[in-house]
C-alpha positions as CSV (number, residue, x, y, z in Angstrom):
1,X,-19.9,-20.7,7.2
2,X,-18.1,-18.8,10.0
3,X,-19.5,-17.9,13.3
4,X,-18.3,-15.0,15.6
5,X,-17.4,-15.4,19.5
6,X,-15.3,-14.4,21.9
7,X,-12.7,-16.4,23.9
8,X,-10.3,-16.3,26.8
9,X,-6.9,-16.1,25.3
10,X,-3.8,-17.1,27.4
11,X,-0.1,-17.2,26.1
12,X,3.4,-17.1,27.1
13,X,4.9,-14.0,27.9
14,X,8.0,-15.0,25.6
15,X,7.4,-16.0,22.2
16,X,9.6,-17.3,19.4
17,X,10.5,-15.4,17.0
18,X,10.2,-16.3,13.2
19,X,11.6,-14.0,10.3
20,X,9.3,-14.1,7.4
21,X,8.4,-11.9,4.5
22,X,10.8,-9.3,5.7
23,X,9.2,-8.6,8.5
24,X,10.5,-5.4,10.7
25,X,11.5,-6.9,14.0
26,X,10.3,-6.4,17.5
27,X,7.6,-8.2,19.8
28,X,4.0,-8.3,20.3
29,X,2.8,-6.7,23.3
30,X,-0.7,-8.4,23.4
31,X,0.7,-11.0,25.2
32,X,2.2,-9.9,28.6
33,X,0.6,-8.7,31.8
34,X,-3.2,-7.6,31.7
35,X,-3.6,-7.8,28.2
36,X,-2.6,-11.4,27.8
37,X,-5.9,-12.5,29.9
38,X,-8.3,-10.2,27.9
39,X,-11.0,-12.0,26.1
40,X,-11.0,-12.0,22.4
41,X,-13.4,-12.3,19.7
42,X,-13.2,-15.4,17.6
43,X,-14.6,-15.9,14.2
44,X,-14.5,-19.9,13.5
45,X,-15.0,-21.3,10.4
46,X,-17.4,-24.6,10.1
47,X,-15.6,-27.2,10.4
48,X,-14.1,-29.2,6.9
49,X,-15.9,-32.3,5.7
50,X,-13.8,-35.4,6.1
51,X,-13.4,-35.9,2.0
52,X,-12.6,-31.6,1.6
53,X,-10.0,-32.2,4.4
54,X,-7.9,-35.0,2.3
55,X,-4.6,-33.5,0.2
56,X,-5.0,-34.8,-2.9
57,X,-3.9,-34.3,-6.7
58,X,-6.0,-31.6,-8.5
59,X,-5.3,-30.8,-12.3
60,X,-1.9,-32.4,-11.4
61,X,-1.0,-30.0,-8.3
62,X,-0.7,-31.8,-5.0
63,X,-2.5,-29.9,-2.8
64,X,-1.5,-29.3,1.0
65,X,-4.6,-27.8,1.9
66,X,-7.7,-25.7,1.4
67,X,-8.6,-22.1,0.7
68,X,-11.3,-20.7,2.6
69,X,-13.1,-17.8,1.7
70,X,-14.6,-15.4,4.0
71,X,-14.5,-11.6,5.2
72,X,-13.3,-10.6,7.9
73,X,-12.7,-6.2,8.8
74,X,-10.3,-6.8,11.5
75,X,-10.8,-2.8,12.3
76,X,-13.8,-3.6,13.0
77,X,-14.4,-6.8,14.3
78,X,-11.2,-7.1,16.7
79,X,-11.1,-5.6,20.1
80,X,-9.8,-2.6,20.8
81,X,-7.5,-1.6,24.4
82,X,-5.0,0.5,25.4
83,X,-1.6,-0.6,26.2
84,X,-0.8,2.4,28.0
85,X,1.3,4.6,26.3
86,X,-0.5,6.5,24.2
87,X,-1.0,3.4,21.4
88,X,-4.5,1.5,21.1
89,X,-4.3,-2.2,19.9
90,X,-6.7,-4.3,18.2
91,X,-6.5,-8.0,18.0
92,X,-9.1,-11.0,17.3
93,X,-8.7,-14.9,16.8
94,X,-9.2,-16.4,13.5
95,X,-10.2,-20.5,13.6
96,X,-10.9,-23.0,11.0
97,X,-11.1,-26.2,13.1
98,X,-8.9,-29.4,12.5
99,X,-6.6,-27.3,10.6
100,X,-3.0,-28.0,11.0
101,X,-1.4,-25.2,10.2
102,X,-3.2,-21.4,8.6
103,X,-1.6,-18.8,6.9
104,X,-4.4,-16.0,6.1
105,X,-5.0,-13.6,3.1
106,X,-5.1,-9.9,3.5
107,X,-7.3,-8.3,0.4
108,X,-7.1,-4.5,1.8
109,X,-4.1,-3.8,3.6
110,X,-3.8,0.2,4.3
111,X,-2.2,0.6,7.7
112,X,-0.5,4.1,8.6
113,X,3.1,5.3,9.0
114,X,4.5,3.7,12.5
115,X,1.4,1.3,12.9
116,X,2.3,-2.8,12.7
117,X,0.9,-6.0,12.5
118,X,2.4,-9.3,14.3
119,X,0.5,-12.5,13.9
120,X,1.1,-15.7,16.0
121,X,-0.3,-18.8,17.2
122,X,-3.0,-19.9,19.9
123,X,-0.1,-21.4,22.4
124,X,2.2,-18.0,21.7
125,X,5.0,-20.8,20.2
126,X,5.6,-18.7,16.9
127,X,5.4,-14.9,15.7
128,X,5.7,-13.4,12.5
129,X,6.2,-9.8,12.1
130,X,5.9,-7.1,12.7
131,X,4.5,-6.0,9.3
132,X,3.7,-2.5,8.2
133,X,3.0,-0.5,5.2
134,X,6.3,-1.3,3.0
135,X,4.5,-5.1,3.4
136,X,1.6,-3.8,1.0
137,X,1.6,-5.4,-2.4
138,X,0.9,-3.2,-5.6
139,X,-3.1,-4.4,-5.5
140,X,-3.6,-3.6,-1.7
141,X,-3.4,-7.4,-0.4
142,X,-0.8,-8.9,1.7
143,X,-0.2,-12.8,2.5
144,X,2.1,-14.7,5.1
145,X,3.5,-17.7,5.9
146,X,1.8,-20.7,7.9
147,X,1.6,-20.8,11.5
148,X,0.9,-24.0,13.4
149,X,-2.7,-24.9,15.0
150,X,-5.6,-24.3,13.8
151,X,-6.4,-20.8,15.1
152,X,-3.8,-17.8,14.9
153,X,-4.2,-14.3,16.3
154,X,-4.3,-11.0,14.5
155,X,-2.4,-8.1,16.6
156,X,-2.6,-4.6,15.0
157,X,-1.1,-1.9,16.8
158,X,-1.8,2.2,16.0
159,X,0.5,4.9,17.1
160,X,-1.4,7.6,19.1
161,X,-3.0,9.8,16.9
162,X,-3.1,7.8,14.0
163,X,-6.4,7.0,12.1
164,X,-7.4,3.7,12.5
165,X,-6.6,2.4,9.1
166,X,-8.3,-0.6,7.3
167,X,-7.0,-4.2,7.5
168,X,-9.3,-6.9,6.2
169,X,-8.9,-10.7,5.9
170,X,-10.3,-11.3,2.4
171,X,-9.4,-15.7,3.2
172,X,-7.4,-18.2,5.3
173,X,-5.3,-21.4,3.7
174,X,-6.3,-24.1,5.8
175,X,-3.3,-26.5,6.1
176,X,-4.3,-30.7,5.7
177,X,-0.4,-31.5,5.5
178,X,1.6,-30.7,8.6
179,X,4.1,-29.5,6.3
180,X,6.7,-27.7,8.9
181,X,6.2,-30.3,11.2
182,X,4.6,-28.4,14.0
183,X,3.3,-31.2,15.8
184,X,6.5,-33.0,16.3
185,X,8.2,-31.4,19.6
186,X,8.3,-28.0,18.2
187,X,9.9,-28.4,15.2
188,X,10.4,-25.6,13.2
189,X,11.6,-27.0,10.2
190,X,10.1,-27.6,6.7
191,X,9.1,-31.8,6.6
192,X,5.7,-32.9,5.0
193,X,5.9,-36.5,7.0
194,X,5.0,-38.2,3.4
195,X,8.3,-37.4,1.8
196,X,9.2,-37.5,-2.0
197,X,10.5,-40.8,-3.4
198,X,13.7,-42.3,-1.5
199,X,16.1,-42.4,-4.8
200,X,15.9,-38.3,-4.7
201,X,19.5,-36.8,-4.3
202,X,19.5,-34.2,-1.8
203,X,21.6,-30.5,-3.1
204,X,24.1,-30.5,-0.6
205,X,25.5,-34.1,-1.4
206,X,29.2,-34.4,-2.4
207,X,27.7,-35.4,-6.2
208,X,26.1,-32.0,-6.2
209,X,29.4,-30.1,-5.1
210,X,29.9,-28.2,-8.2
211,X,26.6,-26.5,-8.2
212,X,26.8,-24.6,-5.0
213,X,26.3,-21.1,-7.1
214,X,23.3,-22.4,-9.0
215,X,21.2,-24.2,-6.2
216,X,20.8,-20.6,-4.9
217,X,18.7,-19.5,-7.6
218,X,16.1,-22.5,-7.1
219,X,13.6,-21.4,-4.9
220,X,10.3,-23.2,-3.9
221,X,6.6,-20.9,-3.8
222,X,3.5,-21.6,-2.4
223,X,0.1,-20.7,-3.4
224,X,-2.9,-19.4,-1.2
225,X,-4.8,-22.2,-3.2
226,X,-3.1,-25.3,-1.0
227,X,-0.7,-25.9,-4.2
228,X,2.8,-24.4,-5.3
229,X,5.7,-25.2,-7.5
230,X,9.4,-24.6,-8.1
231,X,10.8,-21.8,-9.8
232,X,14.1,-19.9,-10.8
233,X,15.8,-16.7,-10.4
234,X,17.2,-15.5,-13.8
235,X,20.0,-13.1,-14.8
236,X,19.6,-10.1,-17.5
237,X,22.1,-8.0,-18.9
238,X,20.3,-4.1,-18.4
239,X,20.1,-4.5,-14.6
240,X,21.8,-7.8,-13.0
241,X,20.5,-8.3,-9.6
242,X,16.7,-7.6,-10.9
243,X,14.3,-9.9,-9.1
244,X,13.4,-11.7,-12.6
245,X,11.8,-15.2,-11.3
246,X,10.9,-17.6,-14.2
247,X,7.8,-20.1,-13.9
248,X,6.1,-23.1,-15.5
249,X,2.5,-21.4,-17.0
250,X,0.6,-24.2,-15.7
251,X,1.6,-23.3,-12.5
252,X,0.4,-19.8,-13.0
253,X,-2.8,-18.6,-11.1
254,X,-2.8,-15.2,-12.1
255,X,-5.2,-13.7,-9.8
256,X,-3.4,-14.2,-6.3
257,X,0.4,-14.1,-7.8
258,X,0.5,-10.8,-4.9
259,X,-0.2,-14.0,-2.6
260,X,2.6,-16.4,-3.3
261,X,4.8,-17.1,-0.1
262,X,8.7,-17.9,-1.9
263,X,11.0,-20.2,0.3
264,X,14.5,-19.3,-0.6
265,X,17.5,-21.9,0.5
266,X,15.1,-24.6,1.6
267,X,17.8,-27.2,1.8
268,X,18.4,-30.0,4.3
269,X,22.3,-29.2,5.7
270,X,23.3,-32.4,4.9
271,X,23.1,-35.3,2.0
272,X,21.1,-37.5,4.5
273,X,17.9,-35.2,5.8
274,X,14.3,-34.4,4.9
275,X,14.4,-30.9,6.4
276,X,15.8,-27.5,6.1
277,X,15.7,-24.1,7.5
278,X,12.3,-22.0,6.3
279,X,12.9,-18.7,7.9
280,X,13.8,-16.8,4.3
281,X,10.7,-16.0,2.7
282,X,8.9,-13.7,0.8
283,X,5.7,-12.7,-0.4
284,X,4.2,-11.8,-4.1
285,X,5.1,-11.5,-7.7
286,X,4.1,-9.3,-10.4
287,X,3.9,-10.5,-14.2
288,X,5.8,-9.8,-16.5
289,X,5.7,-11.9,-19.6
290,X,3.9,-15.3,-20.4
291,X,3.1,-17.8,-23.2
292,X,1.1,-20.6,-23.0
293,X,2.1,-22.4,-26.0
294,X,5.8,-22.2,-24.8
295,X,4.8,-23.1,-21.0
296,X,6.7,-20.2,-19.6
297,X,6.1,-17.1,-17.3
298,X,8.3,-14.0,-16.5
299,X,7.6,-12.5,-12.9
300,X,9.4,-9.8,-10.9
301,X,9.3,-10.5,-6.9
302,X,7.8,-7.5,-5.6
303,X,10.5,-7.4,-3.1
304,X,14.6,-8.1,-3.9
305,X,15.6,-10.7,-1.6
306,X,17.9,-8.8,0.9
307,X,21.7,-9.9,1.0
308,X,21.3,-12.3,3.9
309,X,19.2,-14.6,1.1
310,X,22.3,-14.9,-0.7
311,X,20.7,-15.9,-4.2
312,X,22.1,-16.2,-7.1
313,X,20.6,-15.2,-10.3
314,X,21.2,-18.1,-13.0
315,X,22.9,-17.4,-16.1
316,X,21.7,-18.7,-19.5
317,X,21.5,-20.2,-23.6
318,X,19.6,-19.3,-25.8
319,X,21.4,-20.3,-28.4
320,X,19.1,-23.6,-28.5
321,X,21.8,-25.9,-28.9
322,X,21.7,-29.2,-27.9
323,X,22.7,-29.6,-24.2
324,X,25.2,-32.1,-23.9
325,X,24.1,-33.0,-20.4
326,X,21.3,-32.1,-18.0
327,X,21.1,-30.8,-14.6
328,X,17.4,-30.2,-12.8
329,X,17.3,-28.9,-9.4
330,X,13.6,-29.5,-7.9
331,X,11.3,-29.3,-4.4
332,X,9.5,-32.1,-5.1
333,X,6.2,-32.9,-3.3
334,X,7.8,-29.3,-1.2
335,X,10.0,-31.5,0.0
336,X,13.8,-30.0,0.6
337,X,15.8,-29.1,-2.8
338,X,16.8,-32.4,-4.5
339,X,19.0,-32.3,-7.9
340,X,19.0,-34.6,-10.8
341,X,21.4,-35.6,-13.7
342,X,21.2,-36.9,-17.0
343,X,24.9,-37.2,-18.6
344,X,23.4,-37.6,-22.2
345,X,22.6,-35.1,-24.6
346,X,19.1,-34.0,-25.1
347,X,16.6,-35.0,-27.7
348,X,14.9,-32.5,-29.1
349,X,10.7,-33.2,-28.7
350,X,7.5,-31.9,-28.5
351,X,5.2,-32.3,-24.9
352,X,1.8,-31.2,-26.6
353,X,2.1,-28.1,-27.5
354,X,5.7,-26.9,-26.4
355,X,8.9,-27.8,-27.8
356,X,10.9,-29.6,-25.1
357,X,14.0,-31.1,-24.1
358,X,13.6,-34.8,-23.6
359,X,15.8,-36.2,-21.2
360,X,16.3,-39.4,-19.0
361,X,17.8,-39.0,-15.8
362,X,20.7,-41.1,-14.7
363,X,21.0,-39.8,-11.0
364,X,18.0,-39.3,-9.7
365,X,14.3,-38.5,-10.4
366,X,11.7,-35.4,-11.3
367,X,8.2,-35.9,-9.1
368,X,5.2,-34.0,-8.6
369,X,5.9,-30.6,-7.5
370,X,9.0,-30.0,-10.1
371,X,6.9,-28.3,-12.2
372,X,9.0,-25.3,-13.3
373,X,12.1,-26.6,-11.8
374,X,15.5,-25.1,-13.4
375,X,17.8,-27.4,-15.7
376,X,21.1,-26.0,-16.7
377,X,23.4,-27.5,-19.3
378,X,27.3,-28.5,-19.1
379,X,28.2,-24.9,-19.0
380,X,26.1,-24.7,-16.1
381,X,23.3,-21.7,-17.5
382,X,19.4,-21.9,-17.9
383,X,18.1,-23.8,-21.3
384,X,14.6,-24.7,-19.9
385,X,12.0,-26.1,-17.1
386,X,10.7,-28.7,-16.4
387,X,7.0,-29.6,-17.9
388,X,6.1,-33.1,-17.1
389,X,8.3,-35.7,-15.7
390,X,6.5,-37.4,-13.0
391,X,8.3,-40.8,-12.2
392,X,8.7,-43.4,-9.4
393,X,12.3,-44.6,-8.5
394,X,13.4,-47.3,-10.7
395,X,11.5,-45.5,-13.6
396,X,14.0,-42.8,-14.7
397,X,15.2,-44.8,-17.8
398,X,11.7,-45.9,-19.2
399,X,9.9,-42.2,-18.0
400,X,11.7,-39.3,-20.0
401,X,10.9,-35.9,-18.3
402,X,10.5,-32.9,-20.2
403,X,11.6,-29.4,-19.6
404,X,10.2,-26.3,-22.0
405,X,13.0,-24.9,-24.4
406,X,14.2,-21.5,-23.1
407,X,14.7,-20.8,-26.7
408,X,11.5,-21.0,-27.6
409,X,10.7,-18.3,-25.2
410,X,12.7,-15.7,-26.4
411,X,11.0,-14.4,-29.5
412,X,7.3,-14.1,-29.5
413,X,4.6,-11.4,-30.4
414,X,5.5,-8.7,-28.2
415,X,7.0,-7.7,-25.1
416,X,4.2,-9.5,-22.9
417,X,4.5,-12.8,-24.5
418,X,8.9,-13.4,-25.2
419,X,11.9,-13.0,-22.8
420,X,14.2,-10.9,-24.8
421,X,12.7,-7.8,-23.9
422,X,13.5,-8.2,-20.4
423,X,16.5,-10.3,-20.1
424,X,18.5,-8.7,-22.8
425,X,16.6,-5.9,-23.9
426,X,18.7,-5.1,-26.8
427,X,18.9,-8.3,-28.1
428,X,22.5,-8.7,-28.5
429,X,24.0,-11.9,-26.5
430,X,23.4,-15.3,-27.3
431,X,24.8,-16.4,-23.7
432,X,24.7,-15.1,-20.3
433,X,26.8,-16.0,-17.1
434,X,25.1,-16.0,-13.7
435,X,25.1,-13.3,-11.4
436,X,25.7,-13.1,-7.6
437,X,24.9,-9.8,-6.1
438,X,26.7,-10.9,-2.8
439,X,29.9,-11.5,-4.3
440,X,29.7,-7.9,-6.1
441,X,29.3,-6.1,-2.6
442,X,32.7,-4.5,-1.5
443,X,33.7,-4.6,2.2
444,X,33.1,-1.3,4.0
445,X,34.3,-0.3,7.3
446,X,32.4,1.9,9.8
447,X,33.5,3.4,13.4
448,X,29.9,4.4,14.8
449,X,29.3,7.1,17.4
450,X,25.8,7.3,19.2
451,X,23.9,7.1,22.3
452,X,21.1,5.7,23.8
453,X,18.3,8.2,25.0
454,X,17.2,5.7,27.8
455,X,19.8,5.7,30.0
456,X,21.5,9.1,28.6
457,X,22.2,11.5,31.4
458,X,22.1,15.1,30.3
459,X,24.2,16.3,33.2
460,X,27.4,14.2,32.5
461,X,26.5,13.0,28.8
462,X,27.3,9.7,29.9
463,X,25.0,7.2,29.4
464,X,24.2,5.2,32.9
465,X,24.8,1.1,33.1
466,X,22.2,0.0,35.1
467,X,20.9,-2.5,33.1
468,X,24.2,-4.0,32.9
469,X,24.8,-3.6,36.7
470,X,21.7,-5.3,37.7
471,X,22.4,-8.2,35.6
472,X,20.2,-7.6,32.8
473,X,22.2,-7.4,29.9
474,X,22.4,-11.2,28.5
475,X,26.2,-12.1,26.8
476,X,24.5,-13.2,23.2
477,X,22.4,-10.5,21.4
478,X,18.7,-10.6,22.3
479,X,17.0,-9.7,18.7
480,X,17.1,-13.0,17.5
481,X,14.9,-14.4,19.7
482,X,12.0,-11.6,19.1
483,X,12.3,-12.2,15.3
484,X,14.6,-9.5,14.4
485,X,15.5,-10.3,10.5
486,X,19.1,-9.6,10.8
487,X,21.1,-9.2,7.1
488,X,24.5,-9.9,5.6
489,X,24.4,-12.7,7.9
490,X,24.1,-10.8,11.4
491,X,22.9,-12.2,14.4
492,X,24.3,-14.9,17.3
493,X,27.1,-12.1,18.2
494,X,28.2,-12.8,21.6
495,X,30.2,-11.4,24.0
496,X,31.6,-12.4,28.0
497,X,31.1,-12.3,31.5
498,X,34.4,-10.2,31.9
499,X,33.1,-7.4,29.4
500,X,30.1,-6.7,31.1
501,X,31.9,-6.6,34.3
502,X,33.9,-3.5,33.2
503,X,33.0,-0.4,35.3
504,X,33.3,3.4,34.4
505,X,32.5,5.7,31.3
506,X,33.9,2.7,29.3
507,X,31.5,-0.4,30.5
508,X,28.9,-1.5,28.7
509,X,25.1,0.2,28.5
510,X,23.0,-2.2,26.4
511,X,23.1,-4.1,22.9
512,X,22.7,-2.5,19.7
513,X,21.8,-3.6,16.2
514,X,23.8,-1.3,13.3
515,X,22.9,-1.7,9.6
516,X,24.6,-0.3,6.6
């Protein structure tokens, strides 16, 4: 049940930006001068039983939180103003009380050229966005990322003279695990305050030093349905650098794959630490291949991770030999990438109905939410993930985890239920090195002429300084604060006091972001 009001709704008038399935930069405007004040209508959920509220362990999953079902035509429903120049806005406040985060469902997303969409939280302490039209799945829907609180606010803006479009909310994941640890002075960072097991070994420990390439491939996804796994970005030999993501079947919940939110390089900085940087994300999958008796599912992201990801695409074996040694690389419980080793060959074995790799780690441990997790052999490439495994420290020798044979995956019926097709279409490698798009990108220099039509006097064609002269020009670039998703790495550039003092047809106008 879901009722309808309206509300008064106050917020900063700066907001932090968050970069999130590639959003497209800039800053709400719904939330400075008059507008900011302007009531909006709020459509609250009942609130959650006490029992429906509890995380808890559904056909295996640990769930962080509930879906909730319910339409909402934010076209029509939302309230329409007028910022002034020439754009009309539409916003409204979604609610599900006692929730500690939301992240919210779009099933019809069909917005027009130059219109966006930001969404942030009650208290205006995080934004994500803007989204537009290249945000669209192939089924129409879109999904994001959690926001803290248990209300966020919808802000769509339309060009002038653009039709209104349609946006509607098809559901809302109601978050029962503070997982980013909003609560705790702001934090922004990924920590579910029940942590996995203690004995877990985090990636960037000196004992995981010689994995640095492959950790990059490891990526953590969440589902709409309060449940999510780990997965792995996989090399092919037609087209390297194709978004090929491999996933444990039982993990697989076909219907809202366009909805899965990946976290890429979710890793604390450091071997001690139970959080890491979330800010690299995207949204949705599409299928490509799957088996259910080999425990396995191809998917393409529906968007390459840009360079500033810096993934790596694992390399792999299919040779089905047995791995001499065994290296897992998990997010277990969603907690920050750990990594695991067992210095023993494999035993060959059967979990149910797949034929697994049975292995016993000596360095740490496989827990709930490894379900799909990568394991690489001594040569460092792919030969399977994990399909059970759950184990408590101090268990590792007398609990064997299991990871599905990636050579069992490659033949199969057809193209819809085998890898070969797509990893090596013409069948003709046994082995495959890893790929790393970043390292195959050459340097390129550019010496980049423009001007800015603000301050650009026609008369002179100078452009005028008076932002700079009145003080207004700040010494480190201001995008990152809005939520500008910089790439290759830009962002933080700074410059000094003495620069922006210079005078003449050579001082300084304004900052600029350039892309290539």
């Amino acid at each position: 049940m879901f009722a309808r009001s309206t509300t008064l709704f106050l917020a900063c008038s700066a907001l932090v930006g968050v970069s999130a399935q590639l959003s497209h930069g800039g800053a709400p405007i719904g939330t400075i001068g008059p507008l900011a004040s302007a009531e909006l209508p709020v459509i609250a959920l009942a609130t959650l039983d006490v029992a429906e509220q509890r995380s808890t362990l559904v056909n295996a999953e640990f769930r962080y939180g509930v879906q909730r079902h319910f339409p909402v035509d934010v076209v029509a429903e939302g309230r329409w103003d007028e910022p002034g120049d020439g754009s009309r806005l539409c916003r409204l406040v979604l609610r599900s009380p006692g929730a500690l985060m939301l992240s919210v469902q779009f099933d019809r997303w069909d917005i027009g050229e130059g219109a966006s969409v930001f969404l942030y939280d009650e208290e205006g302490t995080m934004v994500i966005g803007a989204f537009d039209g290249s945000n669209r799945a192939p089924d129409g829907s879109m999904a994001t990322q959690v926001l803290p609180g248990d209300a966020v606010v919808i802000e769509y803006r339309v060009p002038a003279g653009l039709p209104d479009g349609s946006l509607h909310v098809a559901s809302i994941t109601h978050g029962t695990v503070d997982l980013f640890g909003f609560t705790r002075n702001g934090e922004r960072d990924y920590n579910p305050g029940y942590q996995s097991a203690p004995c877990h070994i985090n990636v960037n420990c000196p004992i995981a030093s010689e994995w640095e390439a492959q950790k990059r491939s490891v990526v953590m996804f969440l589902r709409p349905d309060g449940a999510g796994c780990t997965a792995g970005l996989i090399n092919n030999t037609a087209t390297p650098g194709r978004p090929y993501v491999h996933v444990a079947y039982h993990c697989l919940v076909e219907s809202t794959m366009s909805q899965w939110v990946f976290y890429f390089n979710y890793d604390a900085p450091a071997c001690v630490g139970s959080s890491g940087p979330t800010t690299q994300t995207l949204t949705g999958v599409s299928m490509v291949s799957n088996y259910i008796l080999d425990d396995f599912v191809l998917a393409e992201l529906n968007t390459p991770p840009p360079a500033a990801y810096n993934v790596y695409y694992a390399g792999w074996d299919r040779s089905g030999n047995v791995p001499q040694s065994v290296t897992v690389m998990e997010h277990p419980l969603y907690d920050v990438k750990k990594i695991a080793f067992d210095n023993d060959p494999a035993v060959s074995d059967m979990d149910e109905y797949v034929h697994t790799w049975r292995t016993n780690w000596d360095s740490g441990i496989t827990e709930w939410g490894a379900s799909g997790a990568p394991c690489f052999d001594q040569n460092k490439r792919f030969i399977g993930a994990i399909v059970s495994g759950h184990m408590e420290c101090g268990a590792s020798q007398t609990t064997p985890a299991s990871l599905g044979k990636f050579s069992e995956s490659w033949d199969g019926f057809g193209p819809t239920s085998r890898l070969r097709d797509w990893l090596d279409p013409s069948n003709s490698v046994m082995v495959l090195d890893g790929y790393d798009p970043n390292a195959a990108v050459p340097a390129v220099n550019v010496r980049v002429r423009m001007f800015l039509e603000g301050p650009f006097d026609g008369g002179t064609g100078l452009m005028n300084g008076s932002l700079r002269s009145a003080g207004l020009v700040p010494t480190t670039e201001p995008y990152t604060t809005i939520g500008y998703p910089h790439t290759g790495g830009g962002g933080g550039e700074t410059t000094t006091a003495t620069v922006l003092s210079n005078t003449g047809p050579n001082s300084v106008v304004d900052w600029v972001v350039v892309e290539l």
